[in-house]
C-alpha positions as CSV (number, residue, x, y, z in Angstrom):
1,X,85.9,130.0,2.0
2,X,84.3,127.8,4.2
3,X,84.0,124.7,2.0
4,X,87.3,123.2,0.3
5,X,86.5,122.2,-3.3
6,X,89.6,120.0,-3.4
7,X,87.7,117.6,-0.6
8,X,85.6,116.2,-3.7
9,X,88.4,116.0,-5.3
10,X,88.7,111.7,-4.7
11,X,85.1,111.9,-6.5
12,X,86.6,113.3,-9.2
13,X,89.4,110.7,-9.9
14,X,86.9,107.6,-9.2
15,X,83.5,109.0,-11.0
16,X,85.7,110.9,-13.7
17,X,82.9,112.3,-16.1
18,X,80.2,111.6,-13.6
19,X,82.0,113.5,-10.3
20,X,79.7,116.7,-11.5
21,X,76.7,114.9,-11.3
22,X,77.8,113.4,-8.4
23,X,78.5,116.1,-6.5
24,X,75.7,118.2,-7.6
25,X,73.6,115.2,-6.0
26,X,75.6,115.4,-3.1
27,X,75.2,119.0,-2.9
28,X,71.7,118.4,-3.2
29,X,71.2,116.2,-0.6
30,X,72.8,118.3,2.2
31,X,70.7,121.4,0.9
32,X,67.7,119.6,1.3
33,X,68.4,117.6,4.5
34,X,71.0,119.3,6.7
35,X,68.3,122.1,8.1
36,X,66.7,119.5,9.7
37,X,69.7,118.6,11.9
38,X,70.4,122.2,12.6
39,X,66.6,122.4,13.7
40,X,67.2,119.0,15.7
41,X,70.4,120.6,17.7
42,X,68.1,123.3,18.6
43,X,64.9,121.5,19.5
44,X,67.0,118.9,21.4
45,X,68.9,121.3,23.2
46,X,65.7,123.1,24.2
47,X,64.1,119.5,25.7
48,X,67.7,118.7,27.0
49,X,67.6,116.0,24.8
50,X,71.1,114.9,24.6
51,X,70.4,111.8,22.7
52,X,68.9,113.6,19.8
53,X,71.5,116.3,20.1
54,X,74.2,114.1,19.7
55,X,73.3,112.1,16.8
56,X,72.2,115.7,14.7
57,X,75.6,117.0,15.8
58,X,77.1,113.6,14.5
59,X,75.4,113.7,11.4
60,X,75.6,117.2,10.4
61,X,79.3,117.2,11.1
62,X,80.0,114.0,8.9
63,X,78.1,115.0,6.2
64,X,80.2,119.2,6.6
65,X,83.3,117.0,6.1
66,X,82.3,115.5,2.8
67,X,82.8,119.5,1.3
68,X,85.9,120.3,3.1
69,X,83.5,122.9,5.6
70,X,86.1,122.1,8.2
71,X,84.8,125.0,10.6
72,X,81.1,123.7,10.6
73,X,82.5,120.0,11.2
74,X,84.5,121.3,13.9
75,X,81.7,123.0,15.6
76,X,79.4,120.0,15.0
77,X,82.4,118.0,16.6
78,X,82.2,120.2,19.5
79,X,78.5,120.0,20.1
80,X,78.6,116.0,19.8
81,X,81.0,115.5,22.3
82,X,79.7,117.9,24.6
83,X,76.1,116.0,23.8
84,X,78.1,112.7,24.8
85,X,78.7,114.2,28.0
86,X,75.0,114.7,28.7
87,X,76.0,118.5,29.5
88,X,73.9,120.3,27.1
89,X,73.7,123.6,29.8
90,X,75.2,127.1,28.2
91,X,75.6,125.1,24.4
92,X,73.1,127.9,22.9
93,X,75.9,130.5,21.7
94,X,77.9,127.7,20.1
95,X,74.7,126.6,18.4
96,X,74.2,129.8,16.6
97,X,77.6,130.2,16.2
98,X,77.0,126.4,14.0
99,X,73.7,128.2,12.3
100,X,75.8,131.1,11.1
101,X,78.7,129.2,9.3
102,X,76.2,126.7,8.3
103,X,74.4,129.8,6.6
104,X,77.6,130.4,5.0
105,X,78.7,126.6,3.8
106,X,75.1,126.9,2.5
107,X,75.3,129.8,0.2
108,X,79.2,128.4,-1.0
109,X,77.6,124.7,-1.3
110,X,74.9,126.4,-3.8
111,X,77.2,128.3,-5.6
112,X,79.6,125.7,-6.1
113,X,76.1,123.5,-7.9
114,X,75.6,126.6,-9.9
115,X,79.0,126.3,-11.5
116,X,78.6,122.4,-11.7
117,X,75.6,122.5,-13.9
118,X,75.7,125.5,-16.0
């Protein structure tokens, strides 16, 4: 799995019988907002934007860690610091390495709302 469950867990003992709807909020959020930093590490990299770059990266790797997707937050860890560095040259293969396991936290992040709600 690319997500750990057990991440939410903290939710879960402070929100007790409101954690689902919670999380399914959370869940929500990311699905609808997250593409947008993915598009940003792309567009940025393209106009060697590393100021833009950097704070996408940022984002999209703080907002990975709330779910446990440890990979993604890694790459998106990655990809800040390297925007940090002003050195955006030869970051395209790690970016679609990022789109790819994003793709995948996606579909497990979706799932995981399924089983919240029904």
């Amino acid at each position: 799995m690319s997500i750990d469950p057990s991440a939410l867990l903290p939710y879960r003992d402070v929100m007790g019988a409101e954690a689902d709807a919670f999380v399914v909020s959370l869940i929500d959020t990311f699905l609808g907002t997250s593409d947008q930093q993915v598009d940003a590490l792309y567009t940025s990299l393209a106009g060697s934007d590393a100021k833009t770059f950097t704070r996408s990266a940022h984002t999209l790797k703080s907002n990975s860690a709330i779910f446990g997707a440890n990979i993604l937050s890694g790459l998106c860890l990655e990809l800040e610091t390297a925007g940090k560095g002003g050195d955006l040259i030869g970051l395209q293969p790690k970016i679609d390495q990022l789109k790819l396991e994003y793709e995948v936290v996606c579909r497990e992040l979706a799932a995981l709302r399924q089983s919240l709600v029904s």
